[in-house]
SEGUVEX-860954 format. One record per residue (C-alpha): x, y, z. Coordinates in steps of 0.5 Angstrom, whole numbers, plus 500, padded with zeros to 3 digits. Layout:
XYZ...
//
This chain:
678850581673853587672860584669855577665851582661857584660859577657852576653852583650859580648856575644850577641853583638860578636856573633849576628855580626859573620857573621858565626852565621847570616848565619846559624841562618837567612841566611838558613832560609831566603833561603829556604823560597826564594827557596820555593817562587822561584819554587812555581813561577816558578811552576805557583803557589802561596804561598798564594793562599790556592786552595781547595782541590776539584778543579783545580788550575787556579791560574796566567792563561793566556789569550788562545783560543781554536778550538773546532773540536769536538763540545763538549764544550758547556759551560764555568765553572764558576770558570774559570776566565772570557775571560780566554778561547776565542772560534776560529772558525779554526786554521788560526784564532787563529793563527792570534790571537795568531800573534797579541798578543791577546792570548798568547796560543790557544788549539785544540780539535781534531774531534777523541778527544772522541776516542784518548784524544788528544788536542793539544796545540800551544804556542810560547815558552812553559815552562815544569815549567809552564805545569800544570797550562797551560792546567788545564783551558783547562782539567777542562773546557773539564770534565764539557762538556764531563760530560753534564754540571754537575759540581758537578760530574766533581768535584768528578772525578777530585778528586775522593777519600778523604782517610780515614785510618781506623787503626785496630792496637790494642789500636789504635782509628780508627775514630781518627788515625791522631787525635794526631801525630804518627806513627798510622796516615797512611793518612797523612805523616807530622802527620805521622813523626812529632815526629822524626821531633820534635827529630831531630830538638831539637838535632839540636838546643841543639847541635848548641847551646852549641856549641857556648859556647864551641868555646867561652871558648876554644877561650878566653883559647888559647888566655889567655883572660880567665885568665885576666877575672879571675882575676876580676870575680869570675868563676860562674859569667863568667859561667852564663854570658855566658850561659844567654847570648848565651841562647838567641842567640840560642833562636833566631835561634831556632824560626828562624828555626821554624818560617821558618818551620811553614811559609812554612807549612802554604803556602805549599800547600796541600803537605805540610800542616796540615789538616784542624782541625789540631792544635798543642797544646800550651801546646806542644809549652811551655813545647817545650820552657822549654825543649830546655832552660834547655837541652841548659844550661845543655850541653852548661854547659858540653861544657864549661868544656870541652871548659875549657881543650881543649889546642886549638880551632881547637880540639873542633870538637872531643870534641863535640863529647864527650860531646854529647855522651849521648844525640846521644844515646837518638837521635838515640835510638829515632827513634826505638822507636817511634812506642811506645813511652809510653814504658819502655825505651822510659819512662825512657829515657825521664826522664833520664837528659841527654836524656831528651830533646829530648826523652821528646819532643817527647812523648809530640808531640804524646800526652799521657804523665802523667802529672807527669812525664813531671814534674819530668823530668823538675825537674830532670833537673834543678837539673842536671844542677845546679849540672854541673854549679856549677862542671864546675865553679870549673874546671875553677880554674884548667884550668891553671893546666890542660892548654897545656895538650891534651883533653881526655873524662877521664880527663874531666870526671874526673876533672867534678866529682872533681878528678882532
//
């Protein structure tokens, strides 16, 4: 136990100071939510805000007048920040003020305003980044006049329509079409394509993932570091060291990843957020947990095997390949049928081992799935793997026999099944 404890402990601490590993597990995440807060700023937005749908934004305004030559602003809405909006008499004034620095922009209303809809706008250094959030004061200001004064009217036409699809699909629920995610939610695109999401993302983390346990065995090979620690450690040992312990490290940049998505999800606005109501079950979130661990071991076990008869590090590319053939093909096939994921094939492949951390996640994220079934697959699972642990420690003992020779799927698959 304590000589599978080193191994684990190596390889937290080499991989969590590779600057390779940083940069993909945090530094991405940390600049897209940098990006994201960027063009939020420069867009005049905030992160935080949380702006009702119903009603302009008139978040980070500025000080601005306006000359109102049409006479038809008669109040001030009173959302809008107090002394946001400063009434001029003529232009001359407000240029004076706009000179002095008591506002920093000032609006005109022409006498035709009613015919043409023109309004003018004077600021000493306009900014196309900031051109929504400058004249929404001004706009919603001018709906509430234009209506008399009635604040709830102008409210609906500035926001005329609050969709509700009604799905007619056979065997669809029409009051409920968004209530689980799918493809039978048409009003809302994130509820619409949260599976293929949840597909793509748990490709991504086994991938990456197993990955490191691939260059890690292929590296100590080539170095012959792998045949010292033979010599005092049996292969299991140095297997389920490396496992558990880049498991974790892969764990961390799996809720790196997700954390970044779910922060942006909760500051994006109303393009990128979950309707109100709208909540991701707990259930989802740890049979997401049991899914990635397992599908990690089981692949990150394939890679080590392969790792094991790969003559150099530079080949590990074309090797990933190949260990991952079976898990593409469930990727793939994914996103044919995720408009019926409760079909035969989708079934299947969700309960075969190889595919199943994927296809699974995904009929579990559109909901509907037996409970059975979901156990059967974590069974099947965890017998594949200790299956493929216990064939990959014993490839160890041929490496030196197989060492120099050039990779091939046949040999790995042959030496996996014992035939080499």
């Amino acid at each position: 136990m304590r000589k599978t404890y080193l191994v684990l402990h190596h390889e937290l601490v080499t991989t969590l100071t590779r600057p390779s590993y940083l940069l993909i597990a945090f530094g991405l995440p940390l600049l897209a939510v940098l990006v994201f807060a960027g063009v939020t700023i420069l867009k005049g937005g905030s992160p935080n805000r949380g702006v009702s749908p119903d009603a302009p934004d008139t978040s980070k305004l500025e000080v601005e007048g306006y000359v109102d030559q049409a006479g038809l602003i008669s109040i001030i809405p009173q959302d809008i920040p107090r002394d946001h909006l400063i009434a001029y008499p003529n232009e001359q004034q407000a240029q004076r003020a706009l000179e002095a620095g008591e506002v920093a922009a000032y609006f005109v209303i022409p006498e035709d305003y009613i015919e043409t809809g023109n309004l003018l706008y004077i600021h000493p250094s306009p900014s196309p980044f900031s051109a929504h959030v400058r004249d929404s004061a001004m706009r919603w200001t001018l709906l509430v006049n234009v209506l008399g004064g009635d604040i709830e009217l102008a409210t609906r036409v500035w926001n005329p329509a609050n969709l509700d699809v009604t799905d007619l699909t056979p065997g669809s629920q029409p009051d409920q079409a968004c209530s689980q995610p799918g493809m039978s939610c048409e009003s809302n695109l994130l509820i619409r394509y949260l599976p293929m999401i949840m597909l793509v993302l748990f490709y991504i983390f086994i991938i990456t993932g197993s990955s490191l346990l691939l260059k890690s065995i292929s590296a100590e090979k080539e170095n012959r570091v792998m045949e010292i620690l033979m010599l005092s450690i049996s292969p299991l040992q140095i297997l389920a060291g490396k496992i558990v312990g880049l498991g974790f490290v892969a764990l961390l940049q799996m809720v790196a990843w997700l954390g970044t998505g779910y922060l942006v999800l909760r500051t994006g606005g109303q393009t990128l957020n979950l309707p109100a109501g709208f909540q991701i079950p707990p259930s989802l979130l740890a049979w997401g947990l049991v899914f990635f661990l397992l599908g990690y071991a089981l692949y990150a076990s394939l890679m080590a095997g392969a790792g094991a008869l790969v003559p150099k590090v530079k080949e590990t590319t074309q090797v990933t390949w190949v260990v991952m053939t079976p898990l593409l093909a469930g990727y793939l096939v994914g996103f044919f049928i995720v408009e019926d994921p409760h079909g035969i094939l989708a079934t299947g492949l969700s309960l075969f081992p190889l595919t199943s951390p994927i296809m699974m996640m995904l009929r579990l994220t559109v909901g509907g799935v037996p409970l059975w079934h979901t156990l059967l697959a974590v069974g099947l699972l965890v017998l594949t793997v200790i299956v493929v642990v216990r064939a990959v420690a014993r490839m160890f003992h041929a490496q030196n026999l197989l060492s120099g020779q050039p990779f091939s799927a046949k040999r790995f698959y042959g030496a996996l099944l014992g035939r080499a």
